[in-house]
Structures are given as structure tokens and as C-alpha cells.
N, CA, C and O atoms as a GROMACS GRO file, in nm:
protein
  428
    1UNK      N    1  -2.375   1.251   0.124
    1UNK     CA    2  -2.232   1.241   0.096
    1UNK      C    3  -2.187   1.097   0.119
    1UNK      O    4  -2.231   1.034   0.215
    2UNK      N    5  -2.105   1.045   0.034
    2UNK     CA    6  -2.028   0.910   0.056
    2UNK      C    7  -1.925   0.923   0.124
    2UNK      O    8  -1.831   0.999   0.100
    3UNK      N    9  -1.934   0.861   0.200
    3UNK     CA   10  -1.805   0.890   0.327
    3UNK      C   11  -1.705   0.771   0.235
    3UNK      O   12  -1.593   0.818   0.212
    4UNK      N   13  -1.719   0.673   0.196
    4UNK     CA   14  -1.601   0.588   0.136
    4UNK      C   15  -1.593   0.585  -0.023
    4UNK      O   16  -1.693   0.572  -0.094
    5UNK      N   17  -1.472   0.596  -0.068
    5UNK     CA   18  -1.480   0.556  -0.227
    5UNK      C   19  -1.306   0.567  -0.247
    5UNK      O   20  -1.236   0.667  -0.233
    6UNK      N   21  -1.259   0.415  -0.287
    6UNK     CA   22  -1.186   0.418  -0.286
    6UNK      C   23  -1.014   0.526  -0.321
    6UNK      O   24  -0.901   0.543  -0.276
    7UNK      N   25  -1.112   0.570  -0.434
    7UNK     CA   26  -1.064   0.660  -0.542
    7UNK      C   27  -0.976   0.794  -0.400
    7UNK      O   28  -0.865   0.846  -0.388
    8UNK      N   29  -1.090   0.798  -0.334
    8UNK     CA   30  -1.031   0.919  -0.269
    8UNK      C   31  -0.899   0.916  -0.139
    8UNK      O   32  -0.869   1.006  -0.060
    9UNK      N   33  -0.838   0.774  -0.155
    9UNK     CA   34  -0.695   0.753  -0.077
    9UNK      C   35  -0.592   0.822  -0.154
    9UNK      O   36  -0.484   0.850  -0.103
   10UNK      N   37  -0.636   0.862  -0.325
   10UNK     CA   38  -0.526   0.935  -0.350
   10UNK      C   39  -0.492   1.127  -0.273
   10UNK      O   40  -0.394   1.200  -0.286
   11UNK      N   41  -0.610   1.146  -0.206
   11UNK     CA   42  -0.610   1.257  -0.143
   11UNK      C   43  -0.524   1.246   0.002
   11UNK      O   44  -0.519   1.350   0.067
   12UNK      N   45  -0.476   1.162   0.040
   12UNK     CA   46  -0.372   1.148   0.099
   12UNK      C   47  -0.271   1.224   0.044
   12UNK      O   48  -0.241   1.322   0.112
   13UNK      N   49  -0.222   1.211  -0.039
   13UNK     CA   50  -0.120   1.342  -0.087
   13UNK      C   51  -0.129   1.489  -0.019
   13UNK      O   52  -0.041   1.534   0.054
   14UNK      N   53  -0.253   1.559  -0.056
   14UNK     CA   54  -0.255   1.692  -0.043
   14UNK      C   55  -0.256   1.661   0.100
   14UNK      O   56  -0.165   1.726   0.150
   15UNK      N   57  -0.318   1.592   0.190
   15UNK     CA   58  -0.314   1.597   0.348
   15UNK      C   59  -0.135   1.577   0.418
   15UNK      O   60  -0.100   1.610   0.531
   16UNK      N   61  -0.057   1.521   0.323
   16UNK     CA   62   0.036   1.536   0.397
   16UNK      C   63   0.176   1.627   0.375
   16UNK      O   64   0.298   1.620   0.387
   17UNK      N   65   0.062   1.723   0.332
   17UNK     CA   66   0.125   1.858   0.310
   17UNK      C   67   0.099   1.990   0.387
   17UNK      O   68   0.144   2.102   0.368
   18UNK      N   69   0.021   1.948   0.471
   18UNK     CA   70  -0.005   2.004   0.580
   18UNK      C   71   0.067   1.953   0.719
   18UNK      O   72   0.065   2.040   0.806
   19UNK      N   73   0.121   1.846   0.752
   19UNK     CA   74   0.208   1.857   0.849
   19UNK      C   75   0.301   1.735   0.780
   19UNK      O   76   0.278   1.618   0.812
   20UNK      N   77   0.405   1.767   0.685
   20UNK     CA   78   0.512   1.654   0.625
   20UNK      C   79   0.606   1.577   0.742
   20UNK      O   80   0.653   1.463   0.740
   21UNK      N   81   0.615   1.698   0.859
   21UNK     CA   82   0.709   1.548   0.938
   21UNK      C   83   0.626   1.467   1.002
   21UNK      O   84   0.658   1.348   0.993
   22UNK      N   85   0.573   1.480   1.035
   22UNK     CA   86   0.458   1.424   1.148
   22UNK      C   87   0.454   1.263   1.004
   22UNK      O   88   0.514   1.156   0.996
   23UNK      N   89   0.341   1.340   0.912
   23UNK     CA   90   0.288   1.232   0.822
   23UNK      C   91   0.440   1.159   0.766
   23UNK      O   92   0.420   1.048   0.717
   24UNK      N   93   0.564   1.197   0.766
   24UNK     CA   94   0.670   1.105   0.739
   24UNK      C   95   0.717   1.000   0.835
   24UNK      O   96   0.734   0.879   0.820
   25UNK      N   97   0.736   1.093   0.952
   25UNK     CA   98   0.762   0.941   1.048
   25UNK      C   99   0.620   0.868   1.057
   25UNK      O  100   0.624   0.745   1.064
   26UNK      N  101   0.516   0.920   1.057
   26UNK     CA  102   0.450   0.782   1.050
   26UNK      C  103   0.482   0.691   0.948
   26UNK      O  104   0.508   0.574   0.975
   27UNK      N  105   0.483   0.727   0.852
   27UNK     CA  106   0.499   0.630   0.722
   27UNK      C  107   0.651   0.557   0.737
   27UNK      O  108   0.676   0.457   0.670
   28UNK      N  109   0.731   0.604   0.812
   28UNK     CA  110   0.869   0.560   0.834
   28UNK      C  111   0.828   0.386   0.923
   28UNK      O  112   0.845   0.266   0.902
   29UNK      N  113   0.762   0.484   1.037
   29UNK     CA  114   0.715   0.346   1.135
   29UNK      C  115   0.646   0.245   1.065
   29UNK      O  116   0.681   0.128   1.074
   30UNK      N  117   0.559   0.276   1.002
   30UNK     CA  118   0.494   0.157   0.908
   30UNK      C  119   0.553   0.108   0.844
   30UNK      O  120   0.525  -0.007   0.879
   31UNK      N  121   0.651   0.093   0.734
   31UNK     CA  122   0.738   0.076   0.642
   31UNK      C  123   0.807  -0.038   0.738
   31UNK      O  124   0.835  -0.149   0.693
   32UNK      N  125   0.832   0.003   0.882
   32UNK     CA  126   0.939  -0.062   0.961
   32UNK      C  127   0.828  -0.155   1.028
   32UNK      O  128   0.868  -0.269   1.003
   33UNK      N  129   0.685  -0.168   1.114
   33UNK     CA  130   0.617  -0.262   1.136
   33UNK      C  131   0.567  -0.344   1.035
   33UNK      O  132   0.530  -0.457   1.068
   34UNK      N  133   0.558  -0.309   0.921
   34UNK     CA  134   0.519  -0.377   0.773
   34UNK      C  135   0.641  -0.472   0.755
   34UNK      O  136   0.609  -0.588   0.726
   35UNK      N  137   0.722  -0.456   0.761
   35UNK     CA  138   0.894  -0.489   0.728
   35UNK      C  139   0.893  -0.685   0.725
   35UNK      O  140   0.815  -0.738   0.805
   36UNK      N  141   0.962  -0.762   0.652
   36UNK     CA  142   0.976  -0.872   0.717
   36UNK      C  143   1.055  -0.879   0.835
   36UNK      O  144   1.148  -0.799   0.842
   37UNK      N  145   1.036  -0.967   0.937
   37UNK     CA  146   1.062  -0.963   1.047
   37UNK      C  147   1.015  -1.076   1.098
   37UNK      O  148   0.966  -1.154   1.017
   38UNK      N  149   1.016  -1.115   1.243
   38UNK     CA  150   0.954  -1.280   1.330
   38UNK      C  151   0.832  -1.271   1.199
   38UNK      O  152   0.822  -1.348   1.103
   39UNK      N  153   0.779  -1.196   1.219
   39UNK     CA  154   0.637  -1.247   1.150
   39UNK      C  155   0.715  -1.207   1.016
   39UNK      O  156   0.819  -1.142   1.008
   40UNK      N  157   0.597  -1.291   0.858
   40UNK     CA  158   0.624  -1.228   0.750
   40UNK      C  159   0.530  -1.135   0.736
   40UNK      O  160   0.434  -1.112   0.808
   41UNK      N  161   0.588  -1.047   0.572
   41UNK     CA  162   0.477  -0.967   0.584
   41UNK      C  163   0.306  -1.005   0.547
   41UNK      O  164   0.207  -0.933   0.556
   42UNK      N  165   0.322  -1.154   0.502
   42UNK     CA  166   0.205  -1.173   0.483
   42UNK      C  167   0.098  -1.208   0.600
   42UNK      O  168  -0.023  -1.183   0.592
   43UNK      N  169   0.158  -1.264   0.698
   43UNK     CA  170   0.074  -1.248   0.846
   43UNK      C  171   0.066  -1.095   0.869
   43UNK      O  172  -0.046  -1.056   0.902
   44UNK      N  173   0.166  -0.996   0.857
   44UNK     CA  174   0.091  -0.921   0.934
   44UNK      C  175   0.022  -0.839   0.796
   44UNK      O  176   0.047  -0.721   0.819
   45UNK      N  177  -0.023  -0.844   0.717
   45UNK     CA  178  -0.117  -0.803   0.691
   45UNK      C  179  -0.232  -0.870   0.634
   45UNK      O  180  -0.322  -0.833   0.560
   46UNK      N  181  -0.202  -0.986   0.694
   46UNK     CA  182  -0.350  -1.073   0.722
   46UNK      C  183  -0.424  -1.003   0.895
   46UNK      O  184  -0.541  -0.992   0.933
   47UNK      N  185  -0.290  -0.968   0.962
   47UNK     CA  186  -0.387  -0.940   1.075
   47UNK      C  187  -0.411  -0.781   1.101
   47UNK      O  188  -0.467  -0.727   1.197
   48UNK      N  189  -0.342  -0.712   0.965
   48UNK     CA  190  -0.390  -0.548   0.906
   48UNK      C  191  -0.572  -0.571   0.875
   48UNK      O  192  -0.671  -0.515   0.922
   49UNK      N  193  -0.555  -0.680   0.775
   49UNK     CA  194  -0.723  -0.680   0.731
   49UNK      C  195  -0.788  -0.732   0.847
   49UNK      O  196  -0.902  -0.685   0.847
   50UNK      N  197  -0.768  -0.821   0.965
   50UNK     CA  198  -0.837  -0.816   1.034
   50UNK      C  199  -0.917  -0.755   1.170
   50UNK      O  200  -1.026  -0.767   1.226
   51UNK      N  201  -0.726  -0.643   1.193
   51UNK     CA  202  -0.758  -0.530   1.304
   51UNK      C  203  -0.890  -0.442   1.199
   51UNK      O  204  -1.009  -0.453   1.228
   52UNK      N  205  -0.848  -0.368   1.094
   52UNK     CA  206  -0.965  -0.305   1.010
   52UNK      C  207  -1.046  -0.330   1.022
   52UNK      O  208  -1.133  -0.243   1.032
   53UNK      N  209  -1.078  -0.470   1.030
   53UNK     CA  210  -1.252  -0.487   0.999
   53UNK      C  211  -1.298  -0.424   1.176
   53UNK      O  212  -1.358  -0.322   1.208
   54UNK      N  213  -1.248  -0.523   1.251
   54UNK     CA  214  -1.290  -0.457   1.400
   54UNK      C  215  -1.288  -0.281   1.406
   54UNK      O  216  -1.387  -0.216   1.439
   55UNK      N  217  -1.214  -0.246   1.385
   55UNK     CA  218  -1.178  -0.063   1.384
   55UNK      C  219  -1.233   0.027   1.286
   55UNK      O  220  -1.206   0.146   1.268
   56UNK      N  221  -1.338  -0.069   1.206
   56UNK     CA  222  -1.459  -0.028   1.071
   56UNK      C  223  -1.328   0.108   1.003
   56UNK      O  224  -1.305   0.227   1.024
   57UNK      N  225  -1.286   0.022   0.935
   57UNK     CA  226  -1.189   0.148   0.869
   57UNK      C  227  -1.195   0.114   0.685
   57UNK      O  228  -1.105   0.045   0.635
   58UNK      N  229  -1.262   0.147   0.633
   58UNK     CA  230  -1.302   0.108   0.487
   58UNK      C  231  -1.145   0.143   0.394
   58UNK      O  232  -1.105   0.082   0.295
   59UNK      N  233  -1.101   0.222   0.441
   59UNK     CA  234  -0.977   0.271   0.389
   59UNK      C  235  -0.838   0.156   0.419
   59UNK      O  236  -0.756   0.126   0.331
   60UNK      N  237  -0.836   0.114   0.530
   60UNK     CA  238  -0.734  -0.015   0.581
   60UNK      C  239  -0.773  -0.123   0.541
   60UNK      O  240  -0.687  -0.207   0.510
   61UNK      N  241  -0.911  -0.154   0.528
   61UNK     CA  242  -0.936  -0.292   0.451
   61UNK      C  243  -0.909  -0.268   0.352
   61UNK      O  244  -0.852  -0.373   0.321
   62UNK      N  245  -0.901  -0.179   0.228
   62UNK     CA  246  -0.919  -0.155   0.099
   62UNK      C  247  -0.737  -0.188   0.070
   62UNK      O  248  -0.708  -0.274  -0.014
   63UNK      N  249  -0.674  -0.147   0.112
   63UNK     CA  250  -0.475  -0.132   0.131
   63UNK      C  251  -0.448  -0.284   0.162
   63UNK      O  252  -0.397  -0.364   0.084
   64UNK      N  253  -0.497  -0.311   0.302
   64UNK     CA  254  -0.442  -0.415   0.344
   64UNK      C  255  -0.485  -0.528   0.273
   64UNK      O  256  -0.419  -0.626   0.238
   65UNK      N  257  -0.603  -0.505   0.257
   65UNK     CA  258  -0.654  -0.638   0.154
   65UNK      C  259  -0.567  -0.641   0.011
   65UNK      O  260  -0.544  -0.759  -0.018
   66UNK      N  261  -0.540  -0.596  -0.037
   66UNK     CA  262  -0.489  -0.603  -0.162
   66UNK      C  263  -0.320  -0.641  -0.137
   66UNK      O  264  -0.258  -0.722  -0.206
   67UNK      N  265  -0.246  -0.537   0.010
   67UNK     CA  266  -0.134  -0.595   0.005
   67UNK      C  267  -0.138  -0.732   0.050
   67UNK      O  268  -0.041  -0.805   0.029
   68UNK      N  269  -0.265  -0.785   0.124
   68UNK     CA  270  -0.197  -0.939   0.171
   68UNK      C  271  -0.225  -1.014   0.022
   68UNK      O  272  -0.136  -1.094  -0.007
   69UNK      N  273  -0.300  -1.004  -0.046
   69UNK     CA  274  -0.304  -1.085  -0.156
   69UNK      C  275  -0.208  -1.054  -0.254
   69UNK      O  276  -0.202  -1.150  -0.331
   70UNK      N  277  -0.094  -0.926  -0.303
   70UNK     CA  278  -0.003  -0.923  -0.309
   70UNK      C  279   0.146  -1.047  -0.233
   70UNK      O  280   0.241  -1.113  -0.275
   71UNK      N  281   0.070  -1.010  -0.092
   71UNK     CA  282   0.166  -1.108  -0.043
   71UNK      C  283   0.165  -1.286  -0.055
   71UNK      O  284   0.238  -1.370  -0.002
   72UNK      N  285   0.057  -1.300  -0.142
   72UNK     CA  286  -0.009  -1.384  -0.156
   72UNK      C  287  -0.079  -1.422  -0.042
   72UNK      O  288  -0.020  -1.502   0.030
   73UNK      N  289  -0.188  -1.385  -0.008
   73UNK     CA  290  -0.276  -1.404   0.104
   73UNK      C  291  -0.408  -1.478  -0.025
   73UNK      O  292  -0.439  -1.439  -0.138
   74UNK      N  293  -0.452  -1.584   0.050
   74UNK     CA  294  -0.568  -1.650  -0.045
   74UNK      C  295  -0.711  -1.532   0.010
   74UNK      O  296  -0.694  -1.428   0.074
   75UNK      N  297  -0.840  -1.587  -0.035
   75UNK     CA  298  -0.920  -1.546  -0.001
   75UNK      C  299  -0.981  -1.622   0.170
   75UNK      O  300  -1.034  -1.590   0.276
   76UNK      N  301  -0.929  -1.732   0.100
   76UNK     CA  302  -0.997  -1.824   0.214
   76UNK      C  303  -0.923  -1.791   0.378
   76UNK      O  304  -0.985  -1.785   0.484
   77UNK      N  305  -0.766  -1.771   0.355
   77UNK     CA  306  -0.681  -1.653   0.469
   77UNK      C  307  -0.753  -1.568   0.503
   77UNK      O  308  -0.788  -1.580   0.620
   78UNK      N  309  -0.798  -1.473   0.443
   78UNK     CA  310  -0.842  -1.342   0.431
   78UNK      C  311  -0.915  -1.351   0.548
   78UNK      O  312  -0.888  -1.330   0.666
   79UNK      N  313  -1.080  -1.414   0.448
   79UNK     CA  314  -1.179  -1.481   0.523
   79UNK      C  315  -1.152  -1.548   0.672
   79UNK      O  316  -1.227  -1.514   0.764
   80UNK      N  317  -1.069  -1.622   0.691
   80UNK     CA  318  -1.023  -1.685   0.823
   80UNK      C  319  -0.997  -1.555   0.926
   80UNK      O  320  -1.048  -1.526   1.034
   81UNK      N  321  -0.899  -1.493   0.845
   81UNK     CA  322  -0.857  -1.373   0.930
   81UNK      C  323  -0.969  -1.313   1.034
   81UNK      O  324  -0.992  -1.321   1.155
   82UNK      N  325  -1.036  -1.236   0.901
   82UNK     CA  326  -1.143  -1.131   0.961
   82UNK      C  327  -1.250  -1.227   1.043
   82UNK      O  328  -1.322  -1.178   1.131
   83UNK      N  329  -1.255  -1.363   1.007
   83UNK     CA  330  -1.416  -1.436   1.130
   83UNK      C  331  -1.327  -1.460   1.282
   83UNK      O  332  -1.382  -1.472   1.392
   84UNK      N  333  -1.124  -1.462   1.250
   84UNK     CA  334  -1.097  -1.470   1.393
   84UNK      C  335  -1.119  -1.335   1.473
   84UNK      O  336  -1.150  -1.352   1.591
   85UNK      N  337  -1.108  -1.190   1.426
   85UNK     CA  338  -1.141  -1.085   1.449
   85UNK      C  339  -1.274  -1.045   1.501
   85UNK      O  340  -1.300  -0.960   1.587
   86UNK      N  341  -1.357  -1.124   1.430
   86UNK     CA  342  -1.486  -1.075   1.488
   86UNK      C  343  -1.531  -1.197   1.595
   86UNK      O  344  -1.631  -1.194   1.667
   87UNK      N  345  -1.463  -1.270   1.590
   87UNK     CA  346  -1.529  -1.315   1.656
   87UNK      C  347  -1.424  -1.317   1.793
   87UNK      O  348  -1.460  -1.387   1.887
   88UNK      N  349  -1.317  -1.255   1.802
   88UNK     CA  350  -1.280  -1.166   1.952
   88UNK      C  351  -1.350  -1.044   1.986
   88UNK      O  352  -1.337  -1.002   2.101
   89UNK      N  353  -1.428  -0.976   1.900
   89UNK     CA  354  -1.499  -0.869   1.869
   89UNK      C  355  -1.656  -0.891   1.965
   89UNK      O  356  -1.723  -0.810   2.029
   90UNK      N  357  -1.675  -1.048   1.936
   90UNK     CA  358  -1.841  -1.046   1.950
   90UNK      C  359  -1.787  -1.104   2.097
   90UNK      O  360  -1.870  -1.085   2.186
   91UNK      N  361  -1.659  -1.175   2.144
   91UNK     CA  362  -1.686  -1.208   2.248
   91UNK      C  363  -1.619  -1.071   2.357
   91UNK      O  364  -1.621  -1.082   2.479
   92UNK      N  365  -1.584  -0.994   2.310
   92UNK     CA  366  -1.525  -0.908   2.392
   92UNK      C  367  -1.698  -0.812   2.402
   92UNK      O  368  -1.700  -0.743   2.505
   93UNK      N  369  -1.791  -0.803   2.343
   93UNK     CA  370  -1.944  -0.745   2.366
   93UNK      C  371  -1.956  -0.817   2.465
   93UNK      O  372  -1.948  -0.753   2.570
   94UNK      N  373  -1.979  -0.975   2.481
   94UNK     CA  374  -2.063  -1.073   2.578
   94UNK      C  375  -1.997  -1.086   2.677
   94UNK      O  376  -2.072  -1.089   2.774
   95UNK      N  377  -1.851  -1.098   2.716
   95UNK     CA  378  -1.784  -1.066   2.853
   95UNK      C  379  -1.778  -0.946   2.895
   95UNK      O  380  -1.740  -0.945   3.012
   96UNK      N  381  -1.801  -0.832   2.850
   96UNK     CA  382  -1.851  -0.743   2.891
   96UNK      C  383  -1.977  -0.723   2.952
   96UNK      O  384  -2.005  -0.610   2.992
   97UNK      N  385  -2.064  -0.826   2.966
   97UNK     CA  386  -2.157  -0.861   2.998
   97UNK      C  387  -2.131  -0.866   3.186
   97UNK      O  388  -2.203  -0.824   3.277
   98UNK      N  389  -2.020  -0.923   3.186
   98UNK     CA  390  -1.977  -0.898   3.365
   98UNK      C  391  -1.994  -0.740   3.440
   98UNK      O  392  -2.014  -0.725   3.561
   99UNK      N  393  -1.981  -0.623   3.335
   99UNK     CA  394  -1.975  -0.536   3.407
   99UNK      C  395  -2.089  -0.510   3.414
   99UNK      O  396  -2.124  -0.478   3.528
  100UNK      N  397  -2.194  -0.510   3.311
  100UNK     CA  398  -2.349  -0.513   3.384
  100UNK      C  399  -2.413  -0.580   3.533
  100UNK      O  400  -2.474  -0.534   3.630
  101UNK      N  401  -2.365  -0.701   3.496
  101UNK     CA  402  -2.436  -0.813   3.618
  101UNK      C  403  -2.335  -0.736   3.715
  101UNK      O  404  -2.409  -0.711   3.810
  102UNK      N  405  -2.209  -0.684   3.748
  102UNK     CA  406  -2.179  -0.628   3.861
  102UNK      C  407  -2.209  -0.514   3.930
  102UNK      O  408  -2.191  -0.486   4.049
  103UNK      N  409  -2.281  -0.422   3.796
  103UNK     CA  410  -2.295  -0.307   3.858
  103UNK      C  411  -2.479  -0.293   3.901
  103UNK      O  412  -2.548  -0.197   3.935
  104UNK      N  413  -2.507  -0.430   3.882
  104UNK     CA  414  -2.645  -0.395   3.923
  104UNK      C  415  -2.642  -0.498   4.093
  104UNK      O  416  -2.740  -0.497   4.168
  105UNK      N  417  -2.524  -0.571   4.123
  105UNK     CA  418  -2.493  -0.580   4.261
  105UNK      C  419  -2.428  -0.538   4.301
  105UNK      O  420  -2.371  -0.606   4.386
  106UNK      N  421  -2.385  -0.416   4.285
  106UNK     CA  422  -2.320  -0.269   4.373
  106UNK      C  423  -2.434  -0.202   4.451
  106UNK      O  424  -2.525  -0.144   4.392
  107UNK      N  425  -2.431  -0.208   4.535
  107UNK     CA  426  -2.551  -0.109   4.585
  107UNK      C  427  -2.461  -0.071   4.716
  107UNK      O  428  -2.504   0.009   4.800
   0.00000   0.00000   0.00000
């Protein structure tokens, strides 16, 4: 089975017909964190595509990527975005590295 294909975000529909308020205020809140505001909307969904990539969500990169380049987000943004992401990603693995070296001088 293919767990990703784009095609199938239009099945979002039938899912939010199974609990409509719930799935409305979310979409309310988004609409309103999406919103222009301090940030525009093109930062924050430069930093939509880059929470995604960390949170492996094939479905949020696929949205967010297209709205930041809507928002006019370049590629080379994009790109910037997601290497600052991972690379809080790779260092949040290696400082984690403290709780090893501490728990092997717990005794």
C-alpha cells in the first residue's frame, strides 16, 4: 500500500464528516494562524514547510509548499527553510547525547 499520493488530500472531505465541529474550528484556527499578522503569510509558511519536513508529514509539505510559493516563496527560501529545520533536527539528536553520557554516571 502507498501510504502517500497526493491525489488522496481530496479525501479530507468525507473525513470531516464525521466530526464537522471539531474539523471546523480547526480549520477556523488555521485560517487565523495562517492570517497576515507580525509575521507575513509567506514566513509562516516557509516555516509550515519546514516544521513538516521535521514532523515527516508528506501531506503538509505537499500544501505548504505550494502555498509558500503562492506566497511567492522562491525555491532557494524553501530550500533555506527546510536545511534550517534539519539542521535543529540533527542538533537536537547530538545534544541529546547529554542524556546518555549522564545516565551512564548515575549509578
Amino acid at each position: 500500500m502507498k501510504y502517500y499520493n497526493s491525489k488522496d488530500l481530496k479525501l479530507i472531505e468525507e473525513f470531516k464528516n464525521y466530526s464537522p465541529e471539531m474539523f471546523q474550528a480547526y480549520m477556523d484556527w488555521s485560517d487565523k494562524v495562517f492570517a497576515e499578522g507580525a509575521l507575513s503569510k509567506k514566513v509562516k509558511e516557509l516555516i509550515a514547510v519546514a516544521v513538516a519536513h521535521v514532523v515527516q508529514c508528506p501531506y503538509c509539505i505537499d500544501v505548504h509548499a505550494k502555498a509558500a510559493e503562492s506566497c511567492g516563496a522562491t525555491k532557494e527560501e524553501l530550500a533555506e527553510a527546510i536545511h534550517t529545520a534539519s539542521a535543529i533536527r540533527g542538533g537536537s539528536a547530538l545534544f541529546h547525547s547529554i542524556i546518555a553520557v549522564k545516565s551512564l554516571d548515575e549509578d
